[in-house]
C-alpha positions as CSV (number, residue, x, y, z in Angstrom):
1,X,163.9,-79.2,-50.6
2,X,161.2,-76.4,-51.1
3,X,157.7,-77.5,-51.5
4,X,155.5,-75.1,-53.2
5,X,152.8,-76.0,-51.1
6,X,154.5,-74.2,-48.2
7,X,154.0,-70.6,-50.2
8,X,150.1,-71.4,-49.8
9,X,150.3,-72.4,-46.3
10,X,152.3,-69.5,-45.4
11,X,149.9,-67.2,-47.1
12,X,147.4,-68.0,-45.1
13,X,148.7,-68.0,-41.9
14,X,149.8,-64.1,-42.4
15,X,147.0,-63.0,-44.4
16,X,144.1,-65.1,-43.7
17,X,145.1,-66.1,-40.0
18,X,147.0,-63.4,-38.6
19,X,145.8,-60.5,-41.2
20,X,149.5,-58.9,-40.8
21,X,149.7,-55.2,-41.8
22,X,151.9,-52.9,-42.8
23,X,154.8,-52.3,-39.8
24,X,153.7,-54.9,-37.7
25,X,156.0,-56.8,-35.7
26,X,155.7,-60.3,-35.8
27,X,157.3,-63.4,-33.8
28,X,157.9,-66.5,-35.8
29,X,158.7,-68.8,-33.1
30,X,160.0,-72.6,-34.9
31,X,160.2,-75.9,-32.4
32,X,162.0,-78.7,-35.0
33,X,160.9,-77.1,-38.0
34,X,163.0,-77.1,-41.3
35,X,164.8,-73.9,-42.4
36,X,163.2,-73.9,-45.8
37,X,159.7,-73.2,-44.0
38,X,161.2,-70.3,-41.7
39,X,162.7,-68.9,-44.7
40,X,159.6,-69.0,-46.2
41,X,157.2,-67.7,-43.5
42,X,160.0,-64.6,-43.6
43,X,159.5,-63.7,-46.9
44,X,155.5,-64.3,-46.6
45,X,155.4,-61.5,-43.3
46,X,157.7,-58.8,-44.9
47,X,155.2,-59.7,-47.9
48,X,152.6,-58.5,-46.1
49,X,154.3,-55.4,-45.1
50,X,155.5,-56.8,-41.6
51,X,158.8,-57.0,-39.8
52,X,159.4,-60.0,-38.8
53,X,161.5,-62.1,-35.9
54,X,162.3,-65.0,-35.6
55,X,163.1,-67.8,-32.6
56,X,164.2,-71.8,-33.1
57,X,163.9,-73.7,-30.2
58,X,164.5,-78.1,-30.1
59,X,162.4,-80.0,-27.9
60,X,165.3,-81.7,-26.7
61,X,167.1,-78.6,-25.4
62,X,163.5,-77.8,-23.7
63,X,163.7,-81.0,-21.9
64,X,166.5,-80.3,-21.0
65,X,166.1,-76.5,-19.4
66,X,163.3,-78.2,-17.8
67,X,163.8,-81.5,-16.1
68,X,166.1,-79.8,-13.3
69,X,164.5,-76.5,-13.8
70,X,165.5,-73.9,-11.2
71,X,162.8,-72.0,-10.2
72,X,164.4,-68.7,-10.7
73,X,165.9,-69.5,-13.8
74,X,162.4,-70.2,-14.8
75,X,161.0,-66.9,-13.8
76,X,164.0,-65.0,-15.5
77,X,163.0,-67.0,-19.2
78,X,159.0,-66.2,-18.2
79,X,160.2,-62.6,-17.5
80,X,162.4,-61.6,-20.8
81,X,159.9,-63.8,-23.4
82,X,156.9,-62.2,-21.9
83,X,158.9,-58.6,-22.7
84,X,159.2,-59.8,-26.1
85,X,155.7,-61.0,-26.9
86,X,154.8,-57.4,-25.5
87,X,156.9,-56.2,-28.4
88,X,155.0,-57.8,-31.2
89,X,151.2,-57.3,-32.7
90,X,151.4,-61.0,-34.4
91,X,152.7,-64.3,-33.5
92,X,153.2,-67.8,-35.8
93,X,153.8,-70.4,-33.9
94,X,154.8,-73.7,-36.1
95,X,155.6,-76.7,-33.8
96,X,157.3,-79.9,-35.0
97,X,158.5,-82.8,-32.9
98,X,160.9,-85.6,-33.2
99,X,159.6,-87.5,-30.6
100,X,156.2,-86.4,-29.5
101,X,156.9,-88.2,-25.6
102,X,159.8,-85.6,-25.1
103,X,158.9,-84.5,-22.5
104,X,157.9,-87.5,-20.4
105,X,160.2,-87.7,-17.8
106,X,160.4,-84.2,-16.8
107,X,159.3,-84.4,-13.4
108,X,155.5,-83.1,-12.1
109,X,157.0,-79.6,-10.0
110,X,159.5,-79.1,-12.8
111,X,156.0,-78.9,-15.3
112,X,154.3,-77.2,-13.1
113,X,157.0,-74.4,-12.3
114,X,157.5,-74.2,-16.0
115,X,153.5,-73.4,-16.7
116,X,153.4,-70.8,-13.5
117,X,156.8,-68.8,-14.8
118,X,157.0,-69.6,-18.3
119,X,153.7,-70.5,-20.2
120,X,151.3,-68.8,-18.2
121,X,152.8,-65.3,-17.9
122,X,154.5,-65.8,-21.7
123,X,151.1,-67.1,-23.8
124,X,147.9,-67.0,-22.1
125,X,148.5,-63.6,-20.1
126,X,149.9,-62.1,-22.9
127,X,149.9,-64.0,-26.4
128,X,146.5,-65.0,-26.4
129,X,144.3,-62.0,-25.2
130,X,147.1,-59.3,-26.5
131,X,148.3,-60.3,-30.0
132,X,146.9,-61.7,-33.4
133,X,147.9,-65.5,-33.2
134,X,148.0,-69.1,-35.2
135,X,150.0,-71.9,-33.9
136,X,150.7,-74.6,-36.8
137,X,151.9,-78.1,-36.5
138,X,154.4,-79.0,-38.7
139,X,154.7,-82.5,-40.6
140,X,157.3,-85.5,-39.5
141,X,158.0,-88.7,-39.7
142,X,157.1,-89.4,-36.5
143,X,153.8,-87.5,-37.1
144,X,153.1,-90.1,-39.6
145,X,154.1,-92.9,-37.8
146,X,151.2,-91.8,-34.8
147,X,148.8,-91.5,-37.7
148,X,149.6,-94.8,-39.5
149,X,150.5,-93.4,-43.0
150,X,153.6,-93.7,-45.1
151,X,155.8,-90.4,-45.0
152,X,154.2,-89.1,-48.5
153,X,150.7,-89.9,-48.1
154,X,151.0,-88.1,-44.6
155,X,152.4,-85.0,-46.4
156,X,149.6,-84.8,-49.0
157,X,147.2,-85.4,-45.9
158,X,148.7,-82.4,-44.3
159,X,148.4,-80.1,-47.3
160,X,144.9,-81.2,-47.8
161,X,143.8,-80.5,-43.8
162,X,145.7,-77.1,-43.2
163,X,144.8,-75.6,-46.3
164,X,140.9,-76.4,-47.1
165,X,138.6,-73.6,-47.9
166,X,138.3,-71.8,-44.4
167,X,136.2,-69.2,-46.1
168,X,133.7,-71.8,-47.0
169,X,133.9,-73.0,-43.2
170,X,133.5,-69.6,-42.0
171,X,130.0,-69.1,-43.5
172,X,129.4,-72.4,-42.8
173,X,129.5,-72.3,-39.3
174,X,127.2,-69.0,-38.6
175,X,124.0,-71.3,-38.1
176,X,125.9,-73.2,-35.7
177,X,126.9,-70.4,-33.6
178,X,123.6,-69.4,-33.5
179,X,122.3,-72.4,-32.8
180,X,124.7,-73.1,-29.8
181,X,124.2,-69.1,-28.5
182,X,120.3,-69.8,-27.8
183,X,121.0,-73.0,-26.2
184,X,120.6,-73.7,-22.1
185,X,121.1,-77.3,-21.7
186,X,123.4,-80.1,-23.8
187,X,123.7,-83.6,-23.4
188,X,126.0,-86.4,-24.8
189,X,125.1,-89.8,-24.9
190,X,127.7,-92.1,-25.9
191,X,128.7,-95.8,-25.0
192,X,129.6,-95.5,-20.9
193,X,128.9,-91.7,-21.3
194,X,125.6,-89.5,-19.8
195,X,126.8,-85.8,-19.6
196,X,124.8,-83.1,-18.6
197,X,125.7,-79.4,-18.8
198,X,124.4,-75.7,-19.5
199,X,126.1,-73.6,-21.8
200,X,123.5,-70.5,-21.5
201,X,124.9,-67.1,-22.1
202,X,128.3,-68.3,-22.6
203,X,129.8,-66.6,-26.0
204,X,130.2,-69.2,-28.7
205,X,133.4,-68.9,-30.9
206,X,133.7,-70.1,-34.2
207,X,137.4,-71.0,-35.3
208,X,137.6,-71.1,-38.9
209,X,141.7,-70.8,-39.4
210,X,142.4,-67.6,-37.6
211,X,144.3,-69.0,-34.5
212,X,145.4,-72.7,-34.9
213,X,145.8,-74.4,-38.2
214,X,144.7,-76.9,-39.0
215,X,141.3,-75.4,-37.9
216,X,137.6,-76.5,-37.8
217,X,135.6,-75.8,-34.5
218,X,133.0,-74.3,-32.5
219,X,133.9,-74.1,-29.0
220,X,132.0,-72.5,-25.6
221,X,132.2,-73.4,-22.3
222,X,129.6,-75.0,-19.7
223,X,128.9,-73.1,-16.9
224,X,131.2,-74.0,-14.4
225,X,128.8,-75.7,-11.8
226,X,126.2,-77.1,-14.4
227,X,128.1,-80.2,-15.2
228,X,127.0,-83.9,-14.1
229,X,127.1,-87.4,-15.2
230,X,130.2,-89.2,-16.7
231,X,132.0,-89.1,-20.1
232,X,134.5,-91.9,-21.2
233,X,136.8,-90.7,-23.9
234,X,137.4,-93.2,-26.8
235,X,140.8,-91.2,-27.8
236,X,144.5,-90.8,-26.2
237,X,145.4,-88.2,-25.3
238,X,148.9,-86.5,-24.5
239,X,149.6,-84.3,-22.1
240,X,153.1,-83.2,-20.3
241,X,154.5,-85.5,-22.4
242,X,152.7,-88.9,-21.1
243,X,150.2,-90.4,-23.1
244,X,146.7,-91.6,-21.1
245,X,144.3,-93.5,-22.7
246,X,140.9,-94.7,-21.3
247,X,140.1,-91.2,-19.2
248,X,136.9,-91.6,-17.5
249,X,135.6,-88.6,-15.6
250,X,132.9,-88.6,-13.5
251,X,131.3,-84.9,-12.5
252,X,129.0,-83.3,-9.5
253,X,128.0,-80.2,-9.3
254,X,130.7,-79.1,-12.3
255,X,133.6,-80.3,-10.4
256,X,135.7,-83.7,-11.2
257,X,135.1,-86.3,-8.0
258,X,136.4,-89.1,-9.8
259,X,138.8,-89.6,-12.0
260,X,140.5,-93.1,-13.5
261,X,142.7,-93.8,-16.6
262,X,145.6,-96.1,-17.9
263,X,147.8,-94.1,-15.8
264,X,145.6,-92.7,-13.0
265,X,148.2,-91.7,-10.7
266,X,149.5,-89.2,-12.6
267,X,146.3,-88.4,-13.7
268,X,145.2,-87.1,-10.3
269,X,148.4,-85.2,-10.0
270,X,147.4,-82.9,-13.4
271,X,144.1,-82.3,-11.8
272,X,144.7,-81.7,-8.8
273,X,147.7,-78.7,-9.7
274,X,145.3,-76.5,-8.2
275,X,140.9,-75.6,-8.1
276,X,140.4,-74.7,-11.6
277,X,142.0,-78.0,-12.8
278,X,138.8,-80.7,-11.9
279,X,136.8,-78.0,-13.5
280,X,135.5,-77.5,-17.4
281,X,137.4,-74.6,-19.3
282,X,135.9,-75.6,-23.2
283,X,133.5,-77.7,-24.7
284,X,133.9,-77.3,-28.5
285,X,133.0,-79.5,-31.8
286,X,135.1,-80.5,-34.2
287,X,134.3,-79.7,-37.9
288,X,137.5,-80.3,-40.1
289,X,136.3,-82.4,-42.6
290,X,140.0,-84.0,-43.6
291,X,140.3,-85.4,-40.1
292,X,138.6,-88.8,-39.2
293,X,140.8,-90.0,-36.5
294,X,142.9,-89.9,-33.8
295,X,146.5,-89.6,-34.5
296,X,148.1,-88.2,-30.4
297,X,148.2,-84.7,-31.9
298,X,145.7,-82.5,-30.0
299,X,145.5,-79.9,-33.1
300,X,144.5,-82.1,-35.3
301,X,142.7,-84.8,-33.0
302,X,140.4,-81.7,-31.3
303,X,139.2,-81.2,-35.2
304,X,137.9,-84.5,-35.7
305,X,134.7,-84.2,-37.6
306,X,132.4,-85.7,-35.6
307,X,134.0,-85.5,-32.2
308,X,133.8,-82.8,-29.7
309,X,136.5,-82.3,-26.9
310,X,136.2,-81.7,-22.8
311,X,138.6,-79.8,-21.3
312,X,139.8,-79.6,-17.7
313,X,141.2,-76.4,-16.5
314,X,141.7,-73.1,-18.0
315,X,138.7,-70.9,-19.9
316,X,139.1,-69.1,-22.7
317,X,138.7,-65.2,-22.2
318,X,136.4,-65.1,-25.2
319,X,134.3,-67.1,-24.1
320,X,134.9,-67.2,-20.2
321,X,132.8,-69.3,-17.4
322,X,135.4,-68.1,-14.8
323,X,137.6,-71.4,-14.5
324,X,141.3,-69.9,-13.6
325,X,143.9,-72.8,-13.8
326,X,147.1,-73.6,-15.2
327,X,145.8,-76.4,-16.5
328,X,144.5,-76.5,-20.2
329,X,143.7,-80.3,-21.5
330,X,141.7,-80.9,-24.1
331,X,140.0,-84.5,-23.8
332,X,138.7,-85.6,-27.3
333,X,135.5,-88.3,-27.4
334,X,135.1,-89.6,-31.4
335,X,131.1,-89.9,-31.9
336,X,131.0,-91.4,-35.5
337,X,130.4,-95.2,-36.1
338,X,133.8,-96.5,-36.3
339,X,134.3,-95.3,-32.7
340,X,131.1,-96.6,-30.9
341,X,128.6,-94.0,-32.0
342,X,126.6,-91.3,-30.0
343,X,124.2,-88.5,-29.4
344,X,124.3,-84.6,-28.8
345,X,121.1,-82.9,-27.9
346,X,120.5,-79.3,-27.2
347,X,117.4,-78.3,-25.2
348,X,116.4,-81.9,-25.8
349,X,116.4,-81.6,-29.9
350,X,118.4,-84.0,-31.2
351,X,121.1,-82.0,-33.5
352,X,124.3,-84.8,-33.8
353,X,124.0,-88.5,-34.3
354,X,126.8,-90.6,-34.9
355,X,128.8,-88.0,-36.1
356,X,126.7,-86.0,-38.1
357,X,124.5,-82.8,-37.9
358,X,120.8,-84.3,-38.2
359,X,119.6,-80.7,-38.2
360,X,118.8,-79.0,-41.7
361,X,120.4,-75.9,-41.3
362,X,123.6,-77.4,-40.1
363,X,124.1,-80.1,-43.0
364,X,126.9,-77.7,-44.7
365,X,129.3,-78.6,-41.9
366,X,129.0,-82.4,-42.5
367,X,132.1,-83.2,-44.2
368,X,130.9,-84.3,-47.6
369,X,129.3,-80.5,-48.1
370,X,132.2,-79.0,-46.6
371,X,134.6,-80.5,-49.1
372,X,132.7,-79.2,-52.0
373,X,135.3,-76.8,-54.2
């Protein structure tokens, strides 16, 4: 059944996201994602005056193509869907999931061979810098179970955290940017956490709804040797398709020496896929003021309010320290009360405690201004 809310949704992923224009080619590409949304995405491109295309892919058939993956069956798929996203000036993403441990079992080499040939070449040489993006997550049951809520209240939740008032975040966030561009030296204090780190003359980027919705961040990078001390994250994570809880990391000189977690073993394969991996690609705070807590969705857990996420591997090109990996995983440490607490200093001024700015000119992105109409 059609929700109206979808109409809204879509309309801002093609005009406030993607800002499609007239005879623009765009690539809706749907994982487990109900036709009525598709149909409506459609309608909301040629809309906008775009042309639009459309590929449905089921995580179960992906498992499949991948747990025996052939390596040159691989590069063919990398080599035709990279021609295709060099076809197209836009690209929606919505990605829903049945069963969000899908992809499990599908062995290390097969993962890694898929993120050399496939998701390398296809979205971060090409999608990312090259084309005008968003990538959505789409509603489920199972969605609602990892968040705790009945089927409808997780629905409403959804509605209310992809579709806030982005405009009102983007002016919002200006004095944070600023804030973060003048700053050498951060550190985060949390319980079994002392990390050190420059971010100085790395671009900041504020994310307001333009590339992944739901939306509500501010993310840089460290320079790539500045980062020491240790950082326990209080959140699970997922990542190729196994679920680690209890990451601690412990860093010298920017690199990852030490490394321990529910499932450690397969930890230390992930970082060890090749250099770039035991190094820091993003730091970024979370700012969406819907989201209180973790639910093993890294869209929605990265834009916590009050958290900020640490991420091993590959840097951004907007705002690039030179970490080159095929590694992307963001780690996501909760600071507010419920979750233990914590501190953020910049340049040794106290600007985050417990989860909230402390700072006057960064009060609007505490969520209780942010949710003003």
């Amino acid at each position: 059944m059609h929700d109206p809310r979808m109409n809204r949704l879509a309309e801002i992923l093609t005009c406030h996201s993607t800002k499609i224009e007239v005879g623009e080619f765009v690539l809706i590409e749907g994982f487990d994602i109900p036709t009525e949304m598709v149909i409506v995405l459609i309608r909301a491109v040629r809309k906008a005056g775009g042309i639009p295309l459309v590929e449905l892919k089921q995580n179960r058939i992906q498992r499949e193509l991948l747990c025996q993956a052939d390596e040159e069956g691989l590069k063919l798929i990398g080599h035709y869907e990279a021609y295709r996203m060099e076809q197209v000036q836009a690209y929606i993403g919505v990605r829903g999931s049945h069963n969000i441990t899908e992809l499990s079992d599908v062995p290390t080499k097969a993962m890694q061979l898929y993120q050399k040939h496939w998701l390398t070449p296809v979205h971060f040489d090409i999608r990312v810098p090259r084309t005008k993006w968003v990538v959505l997550r789409w509603p489920s049951s199972a969605m609602a179970q990892q968040a705790e809520m009945s089927t409808e209240a997780f629905e409403d939740f959804f509605f209310d955290v992809c579709t806030f008032d982005y405009n009102r975040l983007e002016i919002a966030i200006q004095p944070l940017k600023s804030l973060m561009e003048s700053t050498d030296k951060v550190r985060i204090v949390s319980p079994e956490t002392d990390l050190e780190f420059s971010i100085k003359d790395i671009p900041v980027i504020p994310c307001t709804g333009e590339c992944n919705i739901p939306d509500g961040e501010c993310f840089t990078a460290p320079v790539r040797q500045s980062v020491n001390g240790v950082i326990h994250f209080n959140t699970p994570t997922i990542y190729q398709g196994t679920t680690f809880t209890d990451i601690c990391l412990r860093f010298e000189n920017g690199k990852i020496v030490d490394a321990s977690s529910n499932n450690t073993q397969k930890l230390h394969q992930i970082l060890d896929s090749d250099e770039g991996a035991r190094y820091i690609g993003e730091f970024s705070l979370g700012l969406n003021p819907y989201i209180h807590k973790p639910m093993l969705d890294i869209l929605f857990d990265e834009k916590i309010s009050g958290s900020f996420h640490f991420t091993p591997g590959q840097a951004y090109e907007e705002a690039d320290n030179g970490v080159r990996s095929t590694i992307h995983w963001d780690m996501v440490m909760v600071q507010t009360p419920e979750f233990g607490g914590g501190e953020i200093y910049f340049d040794n001024r106290l600007v985050q405690k417990n989860g909230k700015f402390v700072v006057p000119e960064l009060e609007e992105l505490n969520p209780e201004n942010l949710k003003k109409s």
